[in-house]
LOMI-357225 format. One record per residue (C-alpha): x, y, z; residue in one letter. Coordinates in steps of 0.1 Angstrom, whole numbers, padded with zeros to 4 digits, always signed. Example, Ala and Ser with C-alpha at 12.3 -4.5 7.8 and 13.67 -1.06 7.14 Angstrom:
2
+0123-0045+0078A +0137-0011+0071S 
***
This chain:
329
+0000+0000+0000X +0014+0038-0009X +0029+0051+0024X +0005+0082+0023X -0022+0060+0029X -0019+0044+0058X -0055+0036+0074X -0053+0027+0115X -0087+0033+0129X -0115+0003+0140X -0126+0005+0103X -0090+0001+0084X -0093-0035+0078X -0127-0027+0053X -0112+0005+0040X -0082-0015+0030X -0105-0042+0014X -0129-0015+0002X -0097-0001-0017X -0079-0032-0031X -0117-0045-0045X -0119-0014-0065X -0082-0018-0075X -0088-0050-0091X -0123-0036-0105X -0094-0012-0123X -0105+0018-0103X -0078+0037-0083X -0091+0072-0073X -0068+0089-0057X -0095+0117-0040X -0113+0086-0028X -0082+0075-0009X -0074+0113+0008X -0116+0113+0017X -0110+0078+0032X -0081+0088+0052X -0097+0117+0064X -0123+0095+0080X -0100+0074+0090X -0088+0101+0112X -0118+0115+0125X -0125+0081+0137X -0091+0079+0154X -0097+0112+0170X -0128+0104+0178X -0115+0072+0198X -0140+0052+0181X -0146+0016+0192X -0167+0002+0174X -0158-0022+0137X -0188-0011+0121X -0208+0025+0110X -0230+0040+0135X -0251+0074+0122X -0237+0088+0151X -0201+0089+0138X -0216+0104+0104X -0235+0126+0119X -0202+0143+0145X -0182+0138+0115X -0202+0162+0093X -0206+0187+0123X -0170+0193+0113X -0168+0197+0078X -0175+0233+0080X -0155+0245+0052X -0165+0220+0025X -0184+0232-0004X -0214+0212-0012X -0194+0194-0040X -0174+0184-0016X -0199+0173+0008X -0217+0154-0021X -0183+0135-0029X -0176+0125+0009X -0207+0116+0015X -0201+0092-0014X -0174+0079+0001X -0194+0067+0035X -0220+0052+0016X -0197+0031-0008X -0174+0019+0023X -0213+0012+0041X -0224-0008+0012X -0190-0024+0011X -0194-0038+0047X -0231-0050+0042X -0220-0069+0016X -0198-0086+0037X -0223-0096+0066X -0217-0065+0089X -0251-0042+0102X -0236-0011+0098X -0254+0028+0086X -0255+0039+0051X -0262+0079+0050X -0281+0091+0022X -0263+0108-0004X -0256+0151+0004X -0291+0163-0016X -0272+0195-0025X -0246+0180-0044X -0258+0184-0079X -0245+0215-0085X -0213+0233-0070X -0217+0269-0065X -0189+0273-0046X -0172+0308-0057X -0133+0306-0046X -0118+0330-0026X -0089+0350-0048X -0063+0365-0032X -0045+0395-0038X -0008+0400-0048X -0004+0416-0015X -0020+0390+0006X +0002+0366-0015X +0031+0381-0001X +0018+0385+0031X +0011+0347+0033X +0044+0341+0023X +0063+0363+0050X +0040+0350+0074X +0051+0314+0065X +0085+0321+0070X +0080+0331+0106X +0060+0303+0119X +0065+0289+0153X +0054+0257+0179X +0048+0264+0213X +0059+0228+0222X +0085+0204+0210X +0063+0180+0186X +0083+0156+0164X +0057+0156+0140X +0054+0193+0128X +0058+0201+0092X +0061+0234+0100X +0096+0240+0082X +0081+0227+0053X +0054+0257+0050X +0070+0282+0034X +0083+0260+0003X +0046+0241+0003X +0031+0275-0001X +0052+0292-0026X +0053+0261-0049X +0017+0256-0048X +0009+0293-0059X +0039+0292-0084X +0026+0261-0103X -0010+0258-0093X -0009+0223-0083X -0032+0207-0058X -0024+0200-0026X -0028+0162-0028X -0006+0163-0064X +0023+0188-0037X +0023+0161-0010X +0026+0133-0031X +0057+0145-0049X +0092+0127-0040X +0128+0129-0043X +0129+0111-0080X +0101+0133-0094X +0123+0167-0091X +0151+0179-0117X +0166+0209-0103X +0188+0211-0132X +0155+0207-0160X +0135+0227-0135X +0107+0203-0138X +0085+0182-0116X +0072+0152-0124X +0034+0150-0110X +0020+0110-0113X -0005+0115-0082X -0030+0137-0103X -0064+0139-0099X -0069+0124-0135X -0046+0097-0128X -0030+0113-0157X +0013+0127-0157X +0022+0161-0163X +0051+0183-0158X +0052+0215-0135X +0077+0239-0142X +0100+0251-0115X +0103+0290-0119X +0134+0317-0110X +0117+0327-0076X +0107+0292-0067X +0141+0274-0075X +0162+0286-0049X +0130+0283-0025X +0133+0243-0033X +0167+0244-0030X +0164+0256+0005X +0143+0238+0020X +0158+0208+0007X +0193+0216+0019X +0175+0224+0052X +0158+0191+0054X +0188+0171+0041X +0206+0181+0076X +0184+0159+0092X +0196+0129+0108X +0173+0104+0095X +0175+0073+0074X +0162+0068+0038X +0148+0106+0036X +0175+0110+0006X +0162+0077-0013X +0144+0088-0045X +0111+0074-0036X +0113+0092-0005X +0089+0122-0001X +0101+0155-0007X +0078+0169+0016X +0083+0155+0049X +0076+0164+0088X +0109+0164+0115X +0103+0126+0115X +0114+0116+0083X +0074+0109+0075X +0054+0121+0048X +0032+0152+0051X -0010+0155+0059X -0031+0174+0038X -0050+0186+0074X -0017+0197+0088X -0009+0218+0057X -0045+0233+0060X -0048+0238+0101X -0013+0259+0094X -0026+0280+0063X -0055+0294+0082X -0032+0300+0113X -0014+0325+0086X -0045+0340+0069X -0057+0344+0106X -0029+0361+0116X -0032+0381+0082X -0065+0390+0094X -0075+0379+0055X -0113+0365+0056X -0144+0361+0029X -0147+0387+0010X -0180+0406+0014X -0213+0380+0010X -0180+0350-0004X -0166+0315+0015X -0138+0318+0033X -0100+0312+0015X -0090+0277+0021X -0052+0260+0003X -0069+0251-0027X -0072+0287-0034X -0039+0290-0037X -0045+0269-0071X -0073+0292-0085X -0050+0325-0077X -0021+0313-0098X -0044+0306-0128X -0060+0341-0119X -0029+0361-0117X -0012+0338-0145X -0039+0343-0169X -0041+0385-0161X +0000+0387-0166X -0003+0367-0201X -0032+0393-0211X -0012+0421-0201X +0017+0410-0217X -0006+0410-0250X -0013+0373-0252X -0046+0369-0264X -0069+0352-0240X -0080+0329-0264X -0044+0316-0272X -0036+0319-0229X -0065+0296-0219X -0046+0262-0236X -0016+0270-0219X -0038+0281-0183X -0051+0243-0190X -0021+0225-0194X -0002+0243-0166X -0035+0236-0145X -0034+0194-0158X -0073+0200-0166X -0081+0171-0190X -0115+0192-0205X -0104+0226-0216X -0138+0242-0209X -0130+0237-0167X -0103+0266-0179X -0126+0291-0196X -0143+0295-0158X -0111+0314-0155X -0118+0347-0175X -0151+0353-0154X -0125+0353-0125X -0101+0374-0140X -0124+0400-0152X -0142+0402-0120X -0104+0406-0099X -0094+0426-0127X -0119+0447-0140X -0115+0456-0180X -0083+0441-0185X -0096+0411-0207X -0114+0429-0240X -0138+0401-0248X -0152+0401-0286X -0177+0377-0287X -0209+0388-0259X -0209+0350-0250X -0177+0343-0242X -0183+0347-0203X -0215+0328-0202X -0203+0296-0183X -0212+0277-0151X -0195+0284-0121X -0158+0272-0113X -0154+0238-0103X -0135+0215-0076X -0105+0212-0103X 
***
């Protein structure tokens, strides 16, 4: 099993099973897996006992999904009722929640930062501290995690699942294989990010512990040698923005990480523009640097752009802004 995904709660055995049926059914969703090991989790911290679903644990597990959009939501709650159905088929009584009714559309509206918060979340980063000794923290890791993720708009599961091999500093490229669309792209590795990388990794090279050089080792990795959580990458990002004081914008949702990813094609797309690219020629190159597989999750883009930049995209054609909102990509 990949080392990211290592399950340990009272239902591990049946996510484990869960997952290797669907492998051999030739299905190997890698958001399935993070949703999974987030309940995994919650179940852990919940100091659950029991080997089998109660709608209680559903129900205190949704009481903390505050920040999910309802895609999100509709996708996770997905997730419960395949791993239910799962265990039923194997003999075990055990709740299957309905699926999340407001799932059918996403109108979740992502929070776009500034080029000043930008910077401000990156200084911020830089100066992070622990109260306590915990031999767990990431925290060192932050300020390369952030700046790489708003540099080449990758997601934070497609970040954490990068290792040693997948990096040429001397190409300047990443290899990504942990994508979204089980697909593998190439991220480029800019003048302002390179010696970031470079950094860190000399930093994290210092420490004393085995096999954190091999090259299927993750790059990303927490004091112990281990790989990096998505949750502990999030918990510190709203530390900064909370320090930051940044928050929803008037009537908006509140900035999460994954904005991070929706900025850089914001502020990419607006520097092509203004660098006379025209938007119709930028939007195949926003797409690939993205790793969209349908270009037309790209043209939600220029609504974005126009609304954090007002005028600066001259659009000919009166339709070209009528799409759905932006998506989960």
């Amino acid at each position: 099993m990949d080392k990211k995904f290592v399950y340990t709660s009272k239902l591990a055995p049946y996510i484990q099973g869960f997952l290797k049926e669907r492998r051999l059914k030739g299905y190997n969703s890698s958001a399935l897996k993070w949703t999974l090991l987030e309940i995994d989790k919650f179940c852990n911290d919940y100091n659950m006992k029991d080997h089998f679903i109660r709608e209680e644990i559903v129900n205190k597990w949704r009481k903390t999904r505050t920040n999910d959009s309802d895609r999100s939501l509709y996708m996770k709650y997905n997730a419960w009722i395949q791993l239910g159905n799962y265990m039923r088929d194997l003999g075990i009584d055990c709740y299957v929640p309905f699926p999340y009714r407001k799932g059918a559309k996403n109108n979740y509206i992502p929070y776009i930062f500034t080029h000043e918060e930008i910077q401000t979340i990156f200084l911020l980063s830089n100066s992070l501290k622990i109260s306590y000794q915990y031999s767990q923290t990431m925290i060192f890791t932050m300020p390369a995690m952030l700046r790489l993720l708003y540099s080449t708009g990758l997601r934070i599961g497609e970040a954490l699942a990068i290792k040693n091999k997948d990096i040429d500093f001397e190409k300047r490229t990443i290899v990504i294989n942990d994508s979204k669309n089980n697909t593998q792209r190439l991220a480029a590795i800019n003048d302002s990010l390179l010696p970031v990388l470079l950094q860190y990794k000399e930093f994290r090279d210092k420490n004393p512990i085995e096999k954190i050089l091999l090259p299927e080792s993750p790059f990303f990795i927490t004091q112990r040698g281990k790989s990096c959580l998505g949750e502990s990458v999030r918990r510190w990002f709203c530390e900064i923005l909370n320090t930051a004081g940044i928050s929803s914008k008037s009537g908006g949702n509140p900035p999460r990480i994954h904005d991070l990813r929706h900025t850089a094609a914001v502020h990419s797309l607006a520097k092509m523009v203004r660098n006379n690219i025209d938007v119709y020629c930028a939007l195949p190159m926003i797409s690939v640097f993205l790793g969209h597989n349908d270009p037309r999750s790209t043209n939600n883009y220029v609504r974005l752009t126009n609304e954090m930049f007002p005028g600066i995209i001259q659009l000919e054609h009166p339709t070209f802004l009528i799409f759905p909102k932006i998506t989960q990509n």
